[in-house]
N, C-alpha and C positions, 0 to 999 in steps of 0.2 A: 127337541133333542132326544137323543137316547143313550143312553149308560154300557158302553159297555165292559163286561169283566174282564178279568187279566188273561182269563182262558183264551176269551175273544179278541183281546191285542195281540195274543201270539200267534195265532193264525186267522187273520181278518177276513170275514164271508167274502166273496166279492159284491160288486156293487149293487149288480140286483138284487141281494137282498139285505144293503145297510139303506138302499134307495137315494132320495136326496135327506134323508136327518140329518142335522147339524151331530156330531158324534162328540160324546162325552166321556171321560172315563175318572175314577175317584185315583184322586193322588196315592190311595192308597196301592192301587193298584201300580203305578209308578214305581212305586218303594219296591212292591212286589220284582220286579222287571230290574230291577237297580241289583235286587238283590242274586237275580239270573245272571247280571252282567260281572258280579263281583266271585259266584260259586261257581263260575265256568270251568270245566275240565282243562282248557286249555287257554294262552292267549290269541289265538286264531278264530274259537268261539266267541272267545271274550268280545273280543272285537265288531265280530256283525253282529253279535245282540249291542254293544253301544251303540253302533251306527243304525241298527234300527230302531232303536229306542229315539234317535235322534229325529231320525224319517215321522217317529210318532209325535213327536213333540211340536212339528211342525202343520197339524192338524187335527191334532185332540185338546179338546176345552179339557183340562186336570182340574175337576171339582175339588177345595178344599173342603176339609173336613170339619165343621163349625159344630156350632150349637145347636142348631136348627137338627142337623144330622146326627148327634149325641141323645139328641132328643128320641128322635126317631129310632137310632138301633134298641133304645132301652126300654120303647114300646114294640117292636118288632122282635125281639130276644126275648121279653115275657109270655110273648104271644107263642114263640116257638117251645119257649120250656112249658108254655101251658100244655102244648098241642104233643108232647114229647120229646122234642128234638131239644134236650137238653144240652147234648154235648155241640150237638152245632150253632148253639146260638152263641158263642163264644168264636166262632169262623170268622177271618176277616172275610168268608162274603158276607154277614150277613150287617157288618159294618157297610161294606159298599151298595147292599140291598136299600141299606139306612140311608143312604145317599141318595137313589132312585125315588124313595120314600117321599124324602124330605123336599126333593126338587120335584116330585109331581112326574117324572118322566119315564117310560119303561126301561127297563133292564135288561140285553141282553149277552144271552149264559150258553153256554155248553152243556155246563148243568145242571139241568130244570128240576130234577130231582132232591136234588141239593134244596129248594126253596117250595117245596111241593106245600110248608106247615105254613109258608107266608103268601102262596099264588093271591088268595083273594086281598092281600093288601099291598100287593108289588104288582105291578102288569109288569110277567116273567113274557120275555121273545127267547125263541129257540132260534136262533143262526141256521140249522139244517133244514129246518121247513119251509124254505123259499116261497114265497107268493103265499103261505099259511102261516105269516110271521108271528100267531099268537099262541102259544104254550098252554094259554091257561084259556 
């Protein structure tokens, strides 16, 4: 499986570069997309983001967010305030990170950047590097 974030639900790589992984993404990231479908500028918006939400729903394993995973952002958020990145370890990525963590599976992001103080505890994919799917 692989994880991906909400950046990468809204606009999906194509196939050669999600391959055949079973594709996963953190409920939270759900919330996230629920949250686009409800701040829409308009009901014409509104609408194809529900209905693609719906499309997603029909092929994304939605990781909940357990103990296992609490576990892990509160070892993964010390390690980023260790490393500097105080104010982002409070990111809901670095909850979803927690998620990739906890389930052993790689992560990927848009924003590799974003996770640059956790690379060596997350295997970060970048969705643009087709056929060099590894970031880190």
């Amino acid at each position: 499986m692989i994880l991906l974030d909400t950046n990468v639900l809204i606009d999906l790589p194509d196939d050669d570069v999600l391959g055949e992984e079973t594709l996963g993404a953190s409920i939270l990231s759900r919330a996230e997309l629920e949250f686009g479908i409800r701040s829409a500028r308009n009901d014409t918006l509104a609408l194809a983001r529900a209905q693609y939400l719906a499309a997603l729903d029909r092929f994304i394993d939605w990781l909940p967010f357990g103990s296992d995973a609490s576990r892990a952002y509160g070892f993964l958020a010390a390690s980023m305030h260790r490393n500097g990145a105080k104010g982002r370890a409070r990111k809901t990525d670095t909850f979803i990170a927690a998620q990739a963590y906890a389930a052993r599976v790689p992560l990927m992001t848009r924003n590799v950047a974003d996770f640059a103080s956790i690379s060596s505890l997350v295997h970060i994919v970048d969705p643009g590097r087709a056929g060099a799917r590894d970031a880190t």
